[in-house]
C-alpha positions in Angstrom: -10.4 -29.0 60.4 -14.2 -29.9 59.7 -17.3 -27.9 60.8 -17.5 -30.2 64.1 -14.1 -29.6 65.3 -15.5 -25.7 66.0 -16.5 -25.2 69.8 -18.2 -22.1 69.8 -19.7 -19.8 72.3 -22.3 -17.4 71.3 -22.2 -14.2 74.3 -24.9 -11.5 73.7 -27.5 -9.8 76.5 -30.2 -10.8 74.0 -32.0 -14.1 74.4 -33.2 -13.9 70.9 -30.0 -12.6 69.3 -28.4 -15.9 71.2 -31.3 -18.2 69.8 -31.3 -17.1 66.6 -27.6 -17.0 65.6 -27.2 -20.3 67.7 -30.0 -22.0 65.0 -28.3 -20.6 62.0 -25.2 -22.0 63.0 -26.4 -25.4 64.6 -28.6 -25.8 61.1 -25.6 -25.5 59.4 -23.6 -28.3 61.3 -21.9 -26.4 63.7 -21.4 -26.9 67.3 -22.5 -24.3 69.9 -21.3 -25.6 73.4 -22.6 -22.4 75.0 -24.7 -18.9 74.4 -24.3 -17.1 77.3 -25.9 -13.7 78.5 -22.7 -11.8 80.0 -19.4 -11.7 80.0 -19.2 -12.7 83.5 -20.4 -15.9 82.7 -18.7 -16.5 79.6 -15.4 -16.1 81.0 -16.2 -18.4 83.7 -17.8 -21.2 81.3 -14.9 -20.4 78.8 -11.7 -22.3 81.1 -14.2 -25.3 81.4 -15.3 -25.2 77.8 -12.5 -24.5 76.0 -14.5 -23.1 73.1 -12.1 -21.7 70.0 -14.4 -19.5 68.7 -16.2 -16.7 69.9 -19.1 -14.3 69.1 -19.4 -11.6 71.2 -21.8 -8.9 71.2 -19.9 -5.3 71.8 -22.4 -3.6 74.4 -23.2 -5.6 77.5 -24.4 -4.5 80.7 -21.6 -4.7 83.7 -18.8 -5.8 81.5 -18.6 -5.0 78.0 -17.8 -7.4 74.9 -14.7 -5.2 74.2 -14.1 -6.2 77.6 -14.7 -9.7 77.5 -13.0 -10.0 74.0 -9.6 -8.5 75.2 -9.6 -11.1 78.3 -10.4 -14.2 75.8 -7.7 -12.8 73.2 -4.9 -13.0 76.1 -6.2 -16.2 77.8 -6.9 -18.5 74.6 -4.5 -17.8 72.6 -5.5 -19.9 70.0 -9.3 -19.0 69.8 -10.8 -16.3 67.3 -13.4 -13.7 68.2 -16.2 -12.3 66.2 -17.5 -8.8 67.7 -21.4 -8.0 66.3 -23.2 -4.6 67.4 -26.4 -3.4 66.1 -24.3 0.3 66.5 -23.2 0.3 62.9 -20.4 3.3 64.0 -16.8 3.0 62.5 -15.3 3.8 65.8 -17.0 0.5 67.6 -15.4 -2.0 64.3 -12.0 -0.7 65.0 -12.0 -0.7 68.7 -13.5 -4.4 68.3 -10.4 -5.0 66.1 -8.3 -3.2 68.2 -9.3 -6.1 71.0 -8.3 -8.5 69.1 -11.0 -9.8 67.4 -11.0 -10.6 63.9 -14.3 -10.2 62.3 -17.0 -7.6 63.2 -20.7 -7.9 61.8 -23.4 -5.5 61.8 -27.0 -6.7 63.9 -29.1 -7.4 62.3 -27.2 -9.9 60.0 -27.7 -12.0 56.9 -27.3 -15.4 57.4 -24.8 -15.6 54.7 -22.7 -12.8 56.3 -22.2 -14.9 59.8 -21.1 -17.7 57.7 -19.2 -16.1 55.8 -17.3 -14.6 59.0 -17.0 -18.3 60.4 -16.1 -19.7 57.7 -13.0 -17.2 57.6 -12.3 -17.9 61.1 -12.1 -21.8 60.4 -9.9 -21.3 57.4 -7.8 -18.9 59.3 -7.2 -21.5 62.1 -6.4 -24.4 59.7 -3.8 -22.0 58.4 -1.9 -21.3 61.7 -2.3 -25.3 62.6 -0.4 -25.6 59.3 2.3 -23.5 59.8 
């Protein structure tokens, strides 16, 4: 699996959260088929997308990313979820994980750090394709 074979979707209320984490990843030579600003929408765009990985912001007005990420989790089964709050609070981590998700980072973040985290995610999916 190379950089290119990624299809992400970027899902935050922010405009510039969805901007900014779009260029870091797009400078990087990843492919962002979508940054959307709900969860309504991203569900919606998601069964004509297709995207296989996800990064979701947790708090969302209407419906919630813990929300969103529990209906991605059990409708793409094969797709990986990255949960990002600027609440830095070890209950919001573990109810991310408890979604489904598998990575959580902290707004703001380094570059290196959301990376890092998709860079596990890719690694993690050319495991399962292995086995």
């Amino acid at each position: 699996m190379e950089k290119t074979d990624l299809k992400i979707m970027i899902v935050d209320d922010s405009e510039m959260a969805r901007t900014s984490t779009k260029d870091i990843l797009e400078q990087e030579g990843y492919e962002v088929v979508a940054t959307v600003g709900n969860a309504q929408e991203a569900l919606k765009l998601s069964f004509e997308l297709n995207p296989n990985l996800f990064i979701i912001d947790v708090v969302m007005p209407q419906v919630s990313g813990l929300e969103l990420a529990e209906s991605i989790v059990n409708n793409f089964m094969d797709a990986k979820v990255i949960m990002m709050s600027s609440l830095d609070i070890e209950t919001v981590c573990i109810d991310s994980i408890s979604t489904g998700a598998q990575d959580f980072l902290v707004k703001p973040f380094k570059k290196e750090d959301l990376l890092k985290s998709v860079e596990k995610m890719m690694h993690d999916m050319i495991q399962e394709q292995a086995s």
